[in-house]
PDB file as gemmi writes it, atoms N, CA and C in Angstrom:
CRYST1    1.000    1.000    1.000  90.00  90.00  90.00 P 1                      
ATOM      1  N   UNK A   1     125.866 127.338 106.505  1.00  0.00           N  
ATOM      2  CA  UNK A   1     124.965 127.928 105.531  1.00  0.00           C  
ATOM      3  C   UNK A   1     125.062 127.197 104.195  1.00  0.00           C  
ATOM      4  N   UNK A   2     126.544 126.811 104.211  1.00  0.00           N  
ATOM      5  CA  UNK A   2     126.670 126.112 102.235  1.00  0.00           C  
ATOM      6  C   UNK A   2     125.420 124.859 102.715  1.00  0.00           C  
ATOM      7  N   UNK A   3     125.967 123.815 103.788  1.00  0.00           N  
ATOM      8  CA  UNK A   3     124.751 122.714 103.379  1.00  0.00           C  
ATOM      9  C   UNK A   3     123.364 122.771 103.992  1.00  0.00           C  
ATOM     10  N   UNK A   4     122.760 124.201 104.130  1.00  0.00           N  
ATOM     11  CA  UNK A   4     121.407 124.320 104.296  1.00  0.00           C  
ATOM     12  C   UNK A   4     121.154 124.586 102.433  1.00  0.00           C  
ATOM     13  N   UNK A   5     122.292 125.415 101.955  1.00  0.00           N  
ATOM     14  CA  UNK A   5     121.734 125.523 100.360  1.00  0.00           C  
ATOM     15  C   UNK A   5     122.219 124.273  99.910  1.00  0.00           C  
ATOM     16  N   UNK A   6     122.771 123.311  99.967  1.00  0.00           N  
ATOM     17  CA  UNK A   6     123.020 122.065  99.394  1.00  0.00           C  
ATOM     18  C   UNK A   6     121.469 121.124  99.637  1.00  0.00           C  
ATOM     19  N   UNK A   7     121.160 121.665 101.133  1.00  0.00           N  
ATOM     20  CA  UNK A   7     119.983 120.464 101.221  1.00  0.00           C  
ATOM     21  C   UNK A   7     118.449 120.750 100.245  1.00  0.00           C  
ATOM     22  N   UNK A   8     118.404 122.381 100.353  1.00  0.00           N  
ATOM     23  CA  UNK A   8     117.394 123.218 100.167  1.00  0.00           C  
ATOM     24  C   UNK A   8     117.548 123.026  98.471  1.00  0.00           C  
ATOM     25  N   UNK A   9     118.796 123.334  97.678  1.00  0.00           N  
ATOM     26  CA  UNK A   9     119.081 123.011  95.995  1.00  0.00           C  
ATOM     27  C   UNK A   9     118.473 121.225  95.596  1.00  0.00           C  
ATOM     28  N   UNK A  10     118.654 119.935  97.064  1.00  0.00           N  
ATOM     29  CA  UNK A  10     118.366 118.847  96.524  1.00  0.00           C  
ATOM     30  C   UNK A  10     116.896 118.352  96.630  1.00  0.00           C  
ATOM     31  N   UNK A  11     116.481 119.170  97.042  1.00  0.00           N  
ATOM     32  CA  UNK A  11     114.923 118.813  97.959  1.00  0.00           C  
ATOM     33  C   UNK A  11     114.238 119.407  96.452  1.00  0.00           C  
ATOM     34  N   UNK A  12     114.779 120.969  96.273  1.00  0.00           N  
ATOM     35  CA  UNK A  12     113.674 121.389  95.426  1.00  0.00           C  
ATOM     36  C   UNK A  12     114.107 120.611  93.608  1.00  0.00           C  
ATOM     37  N   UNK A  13     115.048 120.195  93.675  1.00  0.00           N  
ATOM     38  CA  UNK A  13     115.306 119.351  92.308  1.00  0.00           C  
ATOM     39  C   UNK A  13     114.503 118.444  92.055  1.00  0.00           C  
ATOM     40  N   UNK A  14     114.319 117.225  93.656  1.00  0.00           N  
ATOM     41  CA  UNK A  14     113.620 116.245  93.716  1.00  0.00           C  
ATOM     42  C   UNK A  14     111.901 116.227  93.449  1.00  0.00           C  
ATOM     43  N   UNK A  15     111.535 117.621  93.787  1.00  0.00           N  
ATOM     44  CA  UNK A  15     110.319 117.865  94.417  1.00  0.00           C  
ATOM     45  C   UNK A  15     109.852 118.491  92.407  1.00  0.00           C  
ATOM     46  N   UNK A  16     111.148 119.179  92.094  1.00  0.00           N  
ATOM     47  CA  UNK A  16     110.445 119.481  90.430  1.00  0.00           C  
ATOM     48  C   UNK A  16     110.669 118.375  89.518  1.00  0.00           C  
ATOM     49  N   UNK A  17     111.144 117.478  89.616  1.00  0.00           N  
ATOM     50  CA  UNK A  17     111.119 115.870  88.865  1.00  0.00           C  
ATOM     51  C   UNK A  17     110.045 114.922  89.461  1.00  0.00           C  
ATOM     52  N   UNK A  18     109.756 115.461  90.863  1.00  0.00           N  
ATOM     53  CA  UNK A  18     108.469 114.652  90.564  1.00  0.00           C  
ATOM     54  C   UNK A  18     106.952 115.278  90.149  1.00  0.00           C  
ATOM     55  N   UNK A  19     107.059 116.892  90.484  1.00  0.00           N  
ATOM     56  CA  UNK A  19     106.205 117.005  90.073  1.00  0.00           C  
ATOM     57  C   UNK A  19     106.284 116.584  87.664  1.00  0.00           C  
ATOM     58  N   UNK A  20     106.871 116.352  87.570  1.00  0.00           N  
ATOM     59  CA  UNK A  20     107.004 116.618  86.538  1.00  0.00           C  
ATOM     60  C   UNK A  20     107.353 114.941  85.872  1.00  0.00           C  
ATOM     61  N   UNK A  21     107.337 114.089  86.677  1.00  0.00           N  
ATOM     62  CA  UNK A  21     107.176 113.326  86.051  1.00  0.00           C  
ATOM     63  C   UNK A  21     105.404 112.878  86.659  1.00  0.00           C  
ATOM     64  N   UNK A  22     104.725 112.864  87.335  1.00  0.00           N  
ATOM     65  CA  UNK A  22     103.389 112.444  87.980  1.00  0.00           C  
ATOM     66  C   UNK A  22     102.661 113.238  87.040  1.00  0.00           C  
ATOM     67  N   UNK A  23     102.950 114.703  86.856  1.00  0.00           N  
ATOM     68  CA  UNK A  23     102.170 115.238  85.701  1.00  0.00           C  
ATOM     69  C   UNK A  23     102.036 114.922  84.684  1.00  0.00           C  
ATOM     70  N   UNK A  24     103.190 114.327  84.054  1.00  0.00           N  
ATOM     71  CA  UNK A  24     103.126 113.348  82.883  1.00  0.00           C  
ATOM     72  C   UNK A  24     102.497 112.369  82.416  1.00  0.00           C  
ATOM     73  N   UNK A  25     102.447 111.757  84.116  1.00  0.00           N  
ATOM     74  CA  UNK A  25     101.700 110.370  84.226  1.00  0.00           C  
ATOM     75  C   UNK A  25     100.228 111.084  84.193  1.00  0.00           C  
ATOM     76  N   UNK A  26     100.030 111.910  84.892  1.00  0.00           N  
ATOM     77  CA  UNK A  26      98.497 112.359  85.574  1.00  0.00           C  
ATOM     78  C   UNK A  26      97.744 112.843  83.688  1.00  0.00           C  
ATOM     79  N   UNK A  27      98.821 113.637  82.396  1.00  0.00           N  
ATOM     80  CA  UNK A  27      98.393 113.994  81.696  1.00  0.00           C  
ATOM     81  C   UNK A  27      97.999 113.104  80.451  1.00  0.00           C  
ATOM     82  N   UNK A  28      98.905 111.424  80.607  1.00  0.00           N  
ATOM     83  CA  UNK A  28      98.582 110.474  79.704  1.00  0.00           C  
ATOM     84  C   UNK A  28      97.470 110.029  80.237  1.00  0.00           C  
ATOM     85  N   UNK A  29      97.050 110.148  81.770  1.00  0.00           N  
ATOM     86  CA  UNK A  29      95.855 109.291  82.227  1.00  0.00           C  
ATOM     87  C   UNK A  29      94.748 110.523  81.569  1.00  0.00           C  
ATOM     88  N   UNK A  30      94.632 111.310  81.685  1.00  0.00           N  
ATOM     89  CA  UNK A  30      93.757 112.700  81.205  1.00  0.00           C  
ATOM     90  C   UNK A  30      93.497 112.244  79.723  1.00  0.00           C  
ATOM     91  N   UNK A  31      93.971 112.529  78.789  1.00  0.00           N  
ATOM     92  CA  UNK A  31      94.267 112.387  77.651  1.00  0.00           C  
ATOM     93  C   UNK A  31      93.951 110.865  77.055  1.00  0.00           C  
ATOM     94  N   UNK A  32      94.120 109.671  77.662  1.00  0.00           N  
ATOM     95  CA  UNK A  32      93.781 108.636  77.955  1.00  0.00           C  
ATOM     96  C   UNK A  32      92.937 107.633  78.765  1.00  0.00           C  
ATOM     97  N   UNK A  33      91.450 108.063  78.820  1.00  0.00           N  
ATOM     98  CA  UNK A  33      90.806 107.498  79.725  1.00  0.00           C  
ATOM     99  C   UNK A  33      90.576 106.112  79.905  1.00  0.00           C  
ATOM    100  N   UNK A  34      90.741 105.627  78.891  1.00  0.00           N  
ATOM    101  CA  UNK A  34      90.078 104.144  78.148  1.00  0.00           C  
ATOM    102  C   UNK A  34      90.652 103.345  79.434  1.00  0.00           C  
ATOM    103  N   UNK A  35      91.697 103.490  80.333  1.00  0.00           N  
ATOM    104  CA  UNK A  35      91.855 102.887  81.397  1.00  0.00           C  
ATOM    105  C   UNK A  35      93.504 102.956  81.834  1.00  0.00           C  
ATOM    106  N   UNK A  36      93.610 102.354  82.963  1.00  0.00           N  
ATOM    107  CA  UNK A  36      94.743 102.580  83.630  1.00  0.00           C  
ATOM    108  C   UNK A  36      96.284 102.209  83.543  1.00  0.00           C  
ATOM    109  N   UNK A  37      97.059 103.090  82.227  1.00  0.00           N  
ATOM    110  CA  UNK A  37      98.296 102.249  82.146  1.00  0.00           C  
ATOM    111  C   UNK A  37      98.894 101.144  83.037  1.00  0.00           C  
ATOM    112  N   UNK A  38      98.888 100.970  84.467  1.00  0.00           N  
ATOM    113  CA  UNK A  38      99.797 100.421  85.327  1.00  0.00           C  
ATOM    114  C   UNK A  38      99.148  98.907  85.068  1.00  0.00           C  
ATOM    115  N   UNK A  39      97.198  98.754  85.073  1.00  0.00           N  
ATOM    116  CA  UNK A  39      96.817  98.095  84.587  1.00  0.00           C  
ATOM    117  C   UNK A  39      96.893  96.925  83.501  1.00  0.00           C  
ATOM    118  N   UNK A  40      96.708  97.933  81.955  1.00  0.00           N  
ATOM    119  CA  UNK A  40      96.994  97.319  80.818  1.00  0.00           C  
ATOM    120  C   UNK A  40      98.227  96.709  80.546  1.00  0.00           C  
ATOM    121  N   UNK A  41      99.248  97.585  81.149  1.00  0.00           N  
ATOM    122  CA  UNK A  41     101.081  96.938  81.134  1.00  0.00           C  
ATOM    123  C   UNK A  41     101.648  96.943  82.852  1.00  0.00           C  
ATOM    124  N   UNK A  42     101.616  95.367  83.098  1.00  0.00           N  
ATOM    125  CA  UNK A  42     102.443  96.049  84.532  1.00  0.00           C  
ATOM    126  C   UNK A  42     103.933  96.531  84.388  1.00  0.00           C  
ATOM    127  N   UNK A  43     104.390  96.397  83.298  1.00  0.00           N  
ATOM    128  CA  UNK A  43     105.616  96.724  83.316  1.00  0.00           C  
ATOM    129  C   UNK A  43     106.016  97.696  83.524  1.00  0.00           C  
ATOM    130  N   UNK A  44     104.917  98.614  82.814  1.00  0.00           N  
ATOM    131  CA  UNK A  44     105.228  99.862  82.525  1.00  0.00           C  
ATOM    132  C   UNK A  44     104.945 100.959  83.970  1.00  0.00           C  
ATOM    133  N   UNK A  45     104.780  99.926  85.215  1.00  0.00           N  
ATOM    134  CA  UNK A  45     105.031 100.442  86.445  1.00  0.00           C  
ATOM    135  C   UNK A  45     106.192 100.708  86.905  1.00  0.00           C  
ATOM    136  N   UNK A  46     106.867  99.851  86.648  1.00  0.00           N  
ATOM    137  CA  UNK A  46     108.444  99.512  87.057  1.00  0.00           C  
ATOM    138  C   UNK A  46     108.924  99.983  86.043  1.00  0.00           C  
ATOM    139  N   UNK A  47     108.813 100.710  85.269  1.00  0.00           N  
ATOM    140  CA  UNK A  47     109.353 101.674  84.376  1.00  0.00           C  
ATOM    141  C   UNK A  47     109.469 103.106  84.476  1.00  0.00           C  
ATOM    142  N   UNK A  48     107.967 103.278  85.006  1.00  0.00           N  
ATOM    143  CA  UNK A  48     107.826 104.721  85.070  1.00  0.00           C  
ATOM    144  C   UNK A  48     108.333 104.891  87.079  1.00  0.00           C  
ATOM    145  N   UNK A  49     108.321 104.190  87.420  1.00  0.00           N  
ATOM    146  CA  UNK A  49     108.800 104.227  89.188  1.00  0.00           C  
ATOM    147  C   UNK A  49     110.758 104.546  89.036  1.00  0.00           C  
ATOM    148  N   UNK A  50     110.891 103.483  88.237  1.00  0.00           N  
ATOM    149  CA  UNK A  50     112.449 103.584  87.595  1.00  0.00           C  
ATOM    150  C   UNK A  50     112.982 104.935  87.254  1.00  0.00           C  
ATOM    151  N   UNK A  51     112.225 105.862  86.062  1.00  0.00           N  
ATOM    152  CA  UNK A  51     112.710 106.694  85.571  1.00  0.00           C  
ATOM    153  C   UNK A  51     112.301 107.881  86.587  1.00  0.00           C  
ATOM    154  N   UNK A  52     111.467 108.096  87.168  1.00  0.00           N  
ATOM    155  CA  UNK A  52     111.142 108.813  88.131  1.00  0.00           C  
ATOM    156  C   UNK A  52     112.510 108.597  89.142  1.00  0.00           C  
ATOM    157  N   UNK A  53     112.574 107.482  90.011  1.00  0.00           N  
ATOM    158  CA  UNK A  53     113.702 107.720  90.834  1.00  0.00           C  
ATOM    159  C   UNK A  53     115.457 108.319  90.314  1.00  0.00           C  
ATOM    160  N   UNK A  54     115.457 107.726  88.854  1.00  0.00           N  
ATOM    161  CA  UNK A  54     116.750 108.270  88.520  1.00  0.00           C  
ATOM    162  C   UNK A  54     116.925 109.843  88.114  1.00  0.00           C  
ATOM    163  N   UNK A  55     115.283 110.629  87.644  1.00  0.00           N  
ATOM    164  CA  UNK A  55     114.836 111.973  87.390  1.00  0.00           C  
ATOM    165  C   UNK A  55     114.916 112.711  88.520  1.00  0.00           C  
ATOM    166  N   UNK A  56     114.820 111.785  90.094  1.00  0.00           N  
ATOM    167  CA  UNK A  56     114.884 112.912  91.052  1.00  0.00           C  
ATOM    168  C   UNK A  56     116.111 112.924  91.388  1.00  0.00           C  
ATOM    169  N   UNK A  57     117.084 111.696  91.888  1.00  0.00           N  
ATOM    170  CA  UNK A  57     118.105 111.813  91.761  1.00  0.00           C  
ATOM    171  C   UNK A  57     119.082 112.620  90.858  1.00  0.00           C  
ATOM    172  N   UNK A  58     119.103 112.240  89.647  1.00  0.00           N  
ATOM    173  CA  UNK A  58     119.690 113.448  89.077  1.00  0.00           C  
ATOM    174  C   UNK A  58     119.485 114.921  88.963  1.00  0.00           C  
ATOM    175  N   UNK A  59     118.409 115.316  89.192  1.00  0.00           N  
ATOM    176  CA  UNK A  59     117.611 116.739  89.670  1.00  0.00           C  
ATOM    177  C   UNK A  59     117.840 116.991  90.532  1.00  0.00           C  
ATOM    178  N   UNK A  60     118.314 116.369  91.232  1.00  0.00           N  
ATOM    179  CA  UNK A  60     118.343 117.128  92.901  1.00  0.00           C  
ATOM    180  C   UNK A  60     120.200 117.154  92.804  1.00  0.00           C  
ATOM    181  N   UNK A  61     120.553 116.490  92.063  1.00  0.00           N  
ATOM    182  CA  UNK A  61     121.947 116.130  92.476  1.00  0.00           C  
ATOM    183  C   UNK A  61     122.570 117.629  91.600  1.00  0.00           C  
ATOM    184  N   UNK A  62     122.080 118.119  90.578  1.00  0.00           N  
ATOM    185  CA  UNK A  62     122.418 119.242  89.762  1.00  0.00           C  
ATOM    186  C   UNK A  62     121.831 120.394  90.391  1.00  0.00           C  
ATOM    187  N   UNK A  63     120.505 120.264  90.874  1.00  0.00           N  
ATOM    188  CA  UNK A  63     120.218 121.866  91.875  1.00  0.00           C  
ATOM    189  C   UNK A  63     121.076 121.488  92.744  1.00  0.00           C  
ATOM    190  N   UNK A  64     121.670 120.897  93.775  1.00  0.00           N  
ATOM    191  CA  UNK A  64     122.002 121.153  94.402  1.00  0.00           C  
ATOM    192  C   UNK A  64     122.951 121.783  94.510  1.00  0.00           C  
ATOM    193  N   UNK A  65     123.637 120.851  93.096  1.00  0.00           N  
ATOM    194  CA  UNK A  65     125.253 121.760  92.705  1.00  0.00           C  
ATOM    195  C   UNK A  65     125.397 123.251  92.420  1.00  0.00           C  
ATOM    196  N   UNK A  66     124.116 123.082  91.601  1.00  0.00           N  
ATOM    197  CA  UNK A  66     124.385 124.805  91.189  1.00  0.00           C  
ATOM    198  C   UNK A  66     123.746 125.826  92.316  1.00  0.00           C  
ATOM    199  N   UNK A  67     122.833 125.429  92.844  1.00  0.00           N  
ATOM    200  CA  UNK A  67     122.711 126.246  94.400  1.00  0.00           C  
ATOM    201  C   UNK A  67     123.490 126.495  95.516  1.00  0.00           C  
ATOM    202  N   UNK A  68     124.578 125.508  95.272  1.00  0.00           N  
ATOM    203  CA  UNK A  68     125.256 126.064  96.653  1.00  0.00           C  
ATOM    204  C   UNK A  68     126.716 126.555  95.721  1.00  0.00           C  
ATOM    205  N   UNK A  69     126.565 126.308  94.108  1.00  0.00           N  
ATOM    206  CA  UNK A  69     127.675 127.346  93.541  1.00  0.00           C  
ATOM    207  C   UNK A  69     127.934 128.874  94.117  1.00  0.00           C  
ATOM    208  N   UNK A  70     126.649 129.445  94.723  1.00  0.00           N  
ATOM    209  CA  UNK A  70     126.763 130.941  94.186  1.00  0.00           C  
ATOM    210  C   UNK A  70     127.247 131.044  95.814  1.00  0.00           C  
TER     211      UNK A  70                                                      
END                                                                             
């Protein structure tokens, strides 16, 4: 039972860092129509792919902890 809540604490960490970083992305593209960041800077692909993977990783790695605390 602990690592069904270990898996279930890392999934939903992962799953709220990305929604939450794509929304970010989805709300500068909103807010910003004039055209397509990934476009104008490629860098700033491999930036935002970057911080996203280390956002789910660490999100998932802290729900998980504190979900299978209790």
């Amino acid at each position: 039972m602990k690592i069904t809540k270990l898996v279930f604490g890392a999934v939903l960490g992962a799953t709220l860092a990305t929604v939450v970083s794509w929304g970010g992305l989805y709300l500068y593209g909103a807010l910003r129509p004039a055209g397509s960041l990934f476009d104008s800077d490629p860098q700033s692909a491999t930036l935002f792919f970057t911080i996203w993977l280390s956002l789910a990783a660490i999100a998932s790695m802290i729900s998980g902890y504190f979900i299978s605390r209790r």
